[in-house]
LUMBA-574571 format. One record per residue (C-alpha): x, y, z. Coordinates in steps of 0.25 Angstrom, whole numbers, padded with zeros to 4 digits, always signed. Layout:
<sites>
XYZ...
</sites>
This chain:
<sites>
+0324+0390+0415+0327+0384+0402+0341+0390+0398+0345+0385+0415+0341+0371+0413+0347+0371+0399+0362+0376+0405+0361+0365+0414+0358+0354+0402+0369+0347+0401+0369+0333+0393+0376+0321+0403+0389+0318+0394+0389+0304+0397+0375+0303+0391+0381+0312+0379+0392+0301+0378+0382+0289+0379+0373+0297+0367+0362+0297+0376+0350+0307+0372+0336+0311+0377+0324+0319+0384+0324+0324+0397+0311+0330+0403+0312+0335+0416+0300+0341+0425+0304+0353+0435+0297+0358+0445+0301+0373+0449+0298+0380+0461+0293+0395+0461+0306+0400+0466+0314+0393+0452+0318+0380+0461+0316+0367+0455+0306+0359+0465+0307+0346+0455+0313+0340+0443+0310+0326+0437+0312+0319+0423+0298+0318+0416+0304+0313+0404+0317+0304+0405+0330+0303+0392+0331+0289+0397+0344+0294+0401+0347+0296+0417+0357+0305+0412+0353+0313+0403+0340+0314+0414+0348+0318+0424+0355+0329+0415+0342+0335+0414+0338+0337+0429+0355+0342+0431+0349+0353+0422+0338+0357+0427+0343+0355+0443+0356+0365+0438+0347+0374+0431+0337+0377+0444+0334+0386+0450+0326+0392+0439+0319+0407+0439+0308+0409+0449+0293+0408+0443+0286+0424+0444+0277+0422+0454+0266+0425+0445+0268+0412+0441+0260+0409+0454+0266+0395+0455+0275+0387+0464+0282+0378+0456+0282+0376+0440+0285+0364+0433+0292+0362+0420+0297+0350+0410+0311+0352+0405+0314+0344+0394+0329+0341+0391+0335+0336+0376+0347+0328+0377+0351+0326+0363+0366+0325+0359+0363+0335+0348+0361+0346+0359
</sites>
C-alpha cells in the first residue's frame, strides 16, 4: 500500500513555486475487499493544496490488496502521513 500511495505523490507545482511546505495526515478507512470506504485529513499543512495533493494520492493509489480473511475484519483504518518539503 505504501510504494502505491507513494507513485501517486506528486507535490502541486504551484505550491512548489509559491515555496510552500508542510505535513499532511490523512485517515483511510479500507474495506475488506482493498476498496477505500473513507479518507479525511486528521492533520492539515495549512495549505489547501498541498491537502488536496495528498487525498489525489491516495484516491489514485486505491484499490489496495484485499485483507486475508484471517484478519477477521471488515474494514481497517490507517493514518497516512505525507512530507511536503522542497528538499524531497
Amino acid at each position: 500500500m505504501n510504494k502505491a500511495i507513494a507513485a501517486e505523490k506528486h507535490y502541486p507545482k504551484a505550491a512548489r513555486r509559491q515555496n510552500l511546505q508542510g505535513h499532511v495526515e490523512v485517515r483511510i478507512v479500507i474495506r475488506q475487499s482493498g476498496k477505500l470506504a473513507k479518507l479525511s485529513i486528521t492533520e492539515s499543512s495549512g495549505h489547501d493544496n498541498l491537502d488536496s495533493a495528498a487525498l489525489h494520492a491516495i484516491k489514485n493509489a486505491a484499490p489496495f490488496g484485499a485483507m486475508p480473511a484471517s484478519m477477521h475484519r471488515t474494514r481497517m483504518s490507517v493514518i497516512v502521513p505525507f512530507d511536503f518539503g522542497l528538499q524531497n
